[in-house]
C-alpha positions as CSV (number, residue, x, y, z in Angstrom):
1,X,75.8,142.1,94.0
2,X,79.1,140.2,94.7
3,X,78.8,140.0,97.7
4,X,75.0,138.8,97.6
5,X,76.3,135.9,95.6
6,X,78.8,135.1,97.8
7,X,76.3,134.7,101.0
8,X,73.9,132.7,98.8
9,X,76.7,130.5,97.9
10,X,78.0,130.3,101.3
11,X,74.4,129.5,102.2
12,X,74.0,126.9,100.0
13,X,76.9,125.4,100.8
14,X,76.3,125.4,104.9
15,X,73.4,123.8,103.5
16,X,75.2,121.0,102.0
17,X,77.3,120.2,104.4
18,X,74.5,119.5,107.2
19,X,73.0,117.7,105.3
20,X,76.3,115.6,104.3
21,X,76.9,115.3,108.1
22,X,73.1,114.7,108.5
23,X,70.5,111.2,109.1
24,X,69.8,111.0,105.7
25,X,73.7,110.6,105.2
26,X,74.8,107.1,102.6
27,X,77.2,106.5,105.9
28,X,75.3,106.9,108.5
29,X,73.3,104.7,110.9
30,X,70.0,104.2,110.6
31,X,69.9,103.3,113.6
32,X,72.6,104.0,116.7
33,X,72.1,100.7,118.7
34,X,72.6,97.5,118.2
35,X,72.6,93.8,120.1
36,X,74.4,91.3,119.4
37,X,74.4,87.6,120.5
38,X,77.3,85.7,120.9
39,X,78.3,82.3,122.8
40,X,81.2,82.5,125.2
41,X,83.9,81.6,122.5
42,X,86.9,83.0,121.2
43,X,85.7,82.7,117.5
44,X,84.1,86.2,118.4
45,X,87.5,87.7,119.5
46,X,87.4,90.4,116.6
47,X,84.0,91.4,117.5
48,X,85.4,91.9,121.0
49,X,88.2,94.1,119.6
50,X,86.3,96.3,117.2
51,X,84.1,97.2,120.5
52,X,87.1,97.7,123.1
53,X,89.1,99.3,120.4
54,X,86.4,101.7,119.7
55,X,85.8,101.0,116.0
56,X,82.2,100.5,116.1
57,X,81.9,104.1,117.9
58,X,83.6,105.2,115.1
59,X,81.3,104.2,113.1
60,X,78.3,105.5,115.5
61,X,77.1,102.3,116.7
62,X,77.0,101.5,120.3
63,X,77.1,97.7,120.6
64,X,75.2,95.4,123.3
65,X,76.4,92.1,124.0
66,X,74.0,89.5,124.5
67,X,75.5,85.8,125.7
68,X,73.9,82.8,125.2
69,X,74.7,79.0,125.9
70,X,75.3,78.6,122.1
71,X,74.8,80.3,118.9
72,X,71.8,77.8,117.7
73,X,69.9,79.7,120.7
74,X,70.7,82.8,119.3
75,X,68.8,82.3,116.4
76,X,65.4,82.6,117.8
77,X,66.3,85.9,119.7
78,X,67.2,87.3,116.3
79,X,64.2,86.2,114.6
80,X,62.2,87.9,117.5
81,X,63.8,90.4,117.3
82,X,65.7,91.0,121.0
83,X,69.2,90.7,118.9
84,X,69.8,92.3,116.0
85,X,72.6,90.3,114.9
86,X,73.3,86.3,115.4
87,X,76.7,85.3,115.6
88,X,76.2,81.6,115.6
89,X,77.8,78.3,113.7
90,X,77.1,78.1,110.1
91,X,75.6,74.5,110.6
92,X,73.3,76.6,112.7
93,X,72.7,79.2,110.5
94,X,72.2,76.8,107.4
95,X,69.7,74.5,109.1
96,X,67.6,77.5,110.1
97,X,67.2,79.0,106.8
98,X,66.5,75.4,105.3
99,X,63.7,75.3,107.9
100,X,62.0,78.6,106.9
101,X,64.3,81.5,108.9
102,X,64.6,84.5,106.2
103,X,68.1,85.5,107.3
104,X,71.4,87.0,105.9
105,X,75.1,85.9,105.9
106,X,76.4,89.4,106.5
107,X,80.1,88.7,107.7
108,X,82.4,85.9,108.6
109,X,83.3,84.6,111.6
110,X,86.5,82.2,111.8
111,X,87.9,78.6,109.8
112,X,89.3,76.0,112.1
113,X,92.9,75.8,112.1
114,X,95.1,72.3,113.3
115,X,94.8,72.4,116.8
116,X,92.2,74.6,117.1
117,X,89.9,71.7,118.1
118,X,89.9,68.2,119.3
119,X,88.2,65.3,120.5
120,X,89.5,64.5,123.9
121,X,90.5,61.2,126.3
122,X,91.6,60.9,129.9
123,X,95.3,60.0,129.9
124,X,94.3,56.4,131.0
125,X,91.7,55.8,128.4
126,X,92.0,52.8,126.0
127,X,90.8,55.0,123.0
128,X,94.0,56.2,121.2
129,X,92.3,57.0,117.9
130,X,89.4,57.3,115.6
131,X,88.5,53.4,115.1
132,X,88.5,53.1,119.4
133,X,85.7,55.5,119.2
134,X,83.3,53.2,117.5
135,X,80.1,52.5,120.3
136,X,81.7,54.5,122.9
137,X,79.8,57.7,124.1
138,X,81.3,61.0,122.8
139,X,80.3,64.3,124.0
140,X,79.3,67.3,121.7
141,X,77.9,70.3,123.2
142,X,75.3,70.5,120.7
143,X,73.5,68.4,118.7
144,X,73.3,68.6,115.0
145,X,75.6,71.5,115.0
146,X,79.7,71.6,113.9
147,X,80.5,69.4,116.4
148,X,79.0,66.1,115.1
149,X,79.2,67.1,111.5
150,X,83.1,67.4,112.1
151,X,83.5,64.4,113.9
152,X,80.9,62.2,112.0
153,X,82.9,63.7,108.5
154,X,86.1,62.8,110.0
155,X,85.4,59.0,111.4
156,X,83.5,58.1,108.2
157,X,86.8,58.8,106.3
158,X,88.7,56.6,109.1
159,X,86.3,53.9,108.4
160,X,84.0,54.1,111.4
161,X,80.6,54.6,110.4
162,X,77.9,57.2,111.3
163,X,75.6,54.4,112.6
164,X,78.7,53.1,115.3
165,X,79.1,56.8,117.2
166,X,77.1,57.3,119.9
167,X,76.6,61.4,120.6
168,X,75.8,63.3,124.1
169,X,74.9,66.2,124.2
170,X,76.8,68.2,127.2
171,X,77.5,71.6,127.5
172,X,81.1,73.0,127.2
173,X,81.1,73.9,130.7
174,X,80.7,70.9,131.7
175,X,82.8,68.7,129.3
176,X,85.9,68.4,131.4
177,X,83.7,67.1,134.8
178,X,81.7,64.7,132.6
179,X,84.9,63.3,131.1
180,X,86.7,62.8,134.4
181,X,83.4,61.5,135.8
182,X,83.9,58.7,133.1
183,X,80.5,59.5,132.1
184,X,81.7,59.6,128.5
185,X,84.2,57.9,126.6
186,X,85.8,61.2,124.8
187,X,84.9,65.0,124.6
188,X,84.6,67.4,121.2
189,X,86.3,70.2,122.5
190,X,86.9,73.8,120.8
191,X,89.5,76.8,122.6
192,X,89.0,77.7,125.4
193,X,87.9,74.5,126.2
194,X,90.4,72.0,124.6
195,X,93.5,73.9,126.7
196,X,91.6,73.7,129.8
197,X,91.2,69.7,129.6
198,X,94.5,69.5,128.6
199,X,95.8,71.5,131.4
200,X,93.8,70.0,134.5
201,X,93.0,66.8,133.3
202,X,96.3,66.0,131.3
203,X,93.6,64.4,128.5
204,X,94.8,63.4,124.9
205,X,93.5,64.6,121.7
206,X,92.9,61.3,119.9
207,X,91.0,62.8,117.0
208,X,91.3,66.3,115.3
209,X,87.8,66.7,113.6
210,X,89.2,69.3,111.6
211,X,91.1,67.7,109.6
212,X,91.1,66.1,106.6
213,X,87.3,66.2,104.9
214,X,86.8,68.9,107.4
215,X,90.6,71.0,107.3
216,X,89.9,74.4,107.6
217,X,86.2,74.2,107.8
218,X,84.5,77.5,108.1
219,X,82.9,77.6,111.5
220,X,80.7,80.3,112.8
221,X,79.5,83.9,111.0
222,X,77.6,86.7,111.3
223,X,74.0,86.9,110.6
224,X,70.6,89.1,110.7
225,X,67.0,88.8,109.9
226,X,66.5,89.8,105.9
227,X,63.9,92.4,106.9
228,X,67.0,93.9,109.1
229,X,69.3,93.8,106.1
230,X,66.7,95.7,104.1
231,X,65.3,98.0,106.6
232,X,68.9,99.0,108.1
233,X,71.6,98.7,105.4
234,X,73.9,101.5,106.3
235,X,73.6,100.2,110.0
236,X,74.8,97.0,108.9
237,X,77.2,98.1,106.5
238,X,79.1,100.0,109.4
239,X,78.8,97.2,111.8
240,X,80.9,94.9,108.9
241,X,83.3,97.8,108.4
242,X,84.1,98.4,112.0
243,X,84.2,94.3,112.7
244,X,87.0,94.0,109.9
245,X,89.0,96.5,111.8
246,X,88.7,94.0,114.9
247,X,89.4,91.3,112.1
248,X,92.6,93.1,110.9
249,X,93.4,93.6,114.9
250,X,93.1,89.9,115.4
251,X,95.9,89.2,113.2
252,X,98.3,90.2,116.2
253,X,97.6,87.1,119.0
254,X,98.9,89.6,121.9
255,X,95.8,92.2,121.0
256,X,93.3,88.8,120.7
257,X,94.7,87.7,123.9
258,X,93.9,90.8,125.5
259,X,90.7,91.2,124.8
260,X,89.1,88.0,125.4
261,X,89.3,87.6,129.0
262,X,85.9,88.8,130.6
263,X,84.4,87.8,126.9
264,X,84.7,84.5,126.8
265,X,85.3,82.7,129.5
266,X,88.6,82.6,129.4
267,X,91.2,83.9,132.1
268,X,94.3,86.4,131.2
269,X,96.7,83.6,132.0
270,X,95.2,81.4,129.8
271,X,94.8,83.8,126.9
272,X,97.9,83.5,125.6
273,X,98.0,80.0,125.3
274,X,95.6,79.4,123.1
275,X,95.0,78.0,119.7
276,X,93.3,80.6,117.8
277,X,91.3,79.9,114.7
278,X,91.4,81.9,111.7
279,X,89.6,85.3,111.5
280,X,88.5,87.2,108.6
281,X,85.4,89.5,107.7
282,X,84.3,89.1,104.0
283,X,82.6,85.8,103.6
284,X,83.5,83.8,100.8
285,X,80.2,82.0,99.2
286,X,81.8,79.2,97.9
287,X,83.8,77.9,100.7
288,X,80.7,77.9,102.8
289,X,79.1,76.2,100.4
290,X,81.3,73.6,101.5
291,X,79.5,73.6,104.9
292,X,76.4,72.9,103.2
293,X,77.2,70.1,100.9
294,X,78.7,68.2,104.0
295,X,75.4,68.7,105.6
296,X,73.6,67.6,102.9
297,X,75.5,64.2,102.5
298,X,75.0,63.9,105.8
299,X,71.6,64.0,106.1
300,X,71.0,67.4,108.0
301,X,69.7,69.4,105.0
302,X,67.1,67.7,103.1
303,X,67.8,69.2,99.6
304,X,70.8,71.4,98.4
305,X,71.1,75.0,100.5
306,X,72.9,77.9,97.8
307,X,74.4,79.3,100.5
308,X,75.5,82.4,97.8
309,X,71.9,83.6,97.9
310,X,71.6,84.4,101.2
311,X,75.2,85.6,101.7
312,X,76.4,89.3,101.3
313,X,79.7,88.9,100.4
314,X,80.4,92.4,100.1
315,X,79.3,93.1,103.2
């Protein structure tokens, strides 16, 4: 009889433990792949880590890279569902859920930090500073996005008016040429960008448009279609928990460094000399929020955008 009982409870517990180790397992993967799209910028760099580093097979994901010009153009892919998750700007991110897009904030991306970017001159230039820029042509690489928020934000507090800058839209590939074509007046530049100018063309920031009104402005995040969210949530919930390994990996700028050349455009000798921007994981509602007001007064949302109920701050 004993030993009956103790092959039924063996049994039972065999049982158990496939189906612990089974698909219907809390921690396991709905599903096994996922695409992500991502512009060629080092905001992603712990997203690039967490792959390299193996985290997200850790987790049993197997992670596609998609690239795209710019995170706004990631959007649509996501919404169509040919990504799964968006890593785009949160200017982005905000205007398409104010215009009808059903997504989620699932993870932070990066804050600028001093340095991190900068609105650039050719050494010879006669602008020196913010008031020089009023009626001359800046380049941003995208319109209605962080670039002319952070610029408009930071010349409004220097006393030049929204109505005196004149915006071009060029991509960041082709910032430096159009500057030393002296087809614009200045260039809003982001890493790896802003070194590059500085190192072939010798140009000058003359405006940091992250400072002040925008210091430490949250930048760019993480994001999926709701239905995604719903329909996947362990899926997600290991793709955040291997991406705050990268996060915690990015705190080191050797390992950063190292993993964006062949990610982001950027070369190995060139790595190193970059100013990174600050990384975390766990997005904080209320300093987004901060995104969204600025938008607001700005014009770019229409009505107030609670960024805390679309945002999963736990992950």
């Amino acid at each position: 009889m004993r030993r009956r009982f103790a092959l039924v409870l063996a049994a039972l517990l065999a049982a158990a433990l496939a189906a612990c180790g089974g698909h219907g397992s809390p921690g396991r993967p709905e599903t096994s792949t996922v695409t992500v799209g991502v512009p060629p910028v080092v905001d992603a760099a712990p997203l690039y880590l967490a792959e390299r580093r193996g985290y997200f097979r850790q987790e049993g994901l197997t992670v596609r890279f998609q690239q795209f010009q710019d995170g706004e153009a990631i959007i649509p892919a996501m919404v169509a569902g040919s990504v799964q998750v968006s890593f785009s700007t949160y200017v982005s991110l905000f205007l398409a859920k104010s215009g009808g897009v059903d997504l989620t904030v699932i993870a932070d991306g990066d804050s600028a930090t001093p340095g991190f970017g900068g609105v650039y001159a050719m050494p010879g230039s006669p602008v020196r500073g913010p008031a020089d820029l009023a009626g001359r042509k800046v380049a941003v690489d995208t319109l209605n996005d962080v670039a002319d928020l952070s610029v408009t934000a930071v010349l409004r507090a220097a006393g030049v008016a929204a109505s005196q800058l004149h915006l071009v839209q060029v991509p960041l590939p082709e910032m430096a040429a159009t500057l030393q074509r002296g087809q614009v007046d200045a260039a809003w530049l982001v890493e790896p960008y802003a070194s590059a100018v500085r190192g072939a063309l010798h140009a000058r920031r003359v405006v940091d448009p992250f400072s002040g009104p925008t210091d430490g402005l949250p930048v760019g995040g993480y994001a999926v279609d709701r239905r995604f969210a719903d329909q996947y949530p362990r899926t997600v919930a290991a793709f955040v928990r291997a991406l705050r390994k990268g996060v915690a990996d990015a705190a080191d700028p050797s390992k950063v460094a190292a993993a964006l050349p062949g990610s982001a455009r950027v070369t190995a000798g060139a790595a190193g000399r970059l100013t990174l921007p600050r990384y975390a994981a766990v997005p904080d509602p209320a300093r987004l929020q901060r995104v969204a007001d600025l938008m607001r007064q700005q014009g770019k949302l229409t009505r107030e955008l609670e960024v805390a109920s679309f945002t999963r701050a736990g992950g």
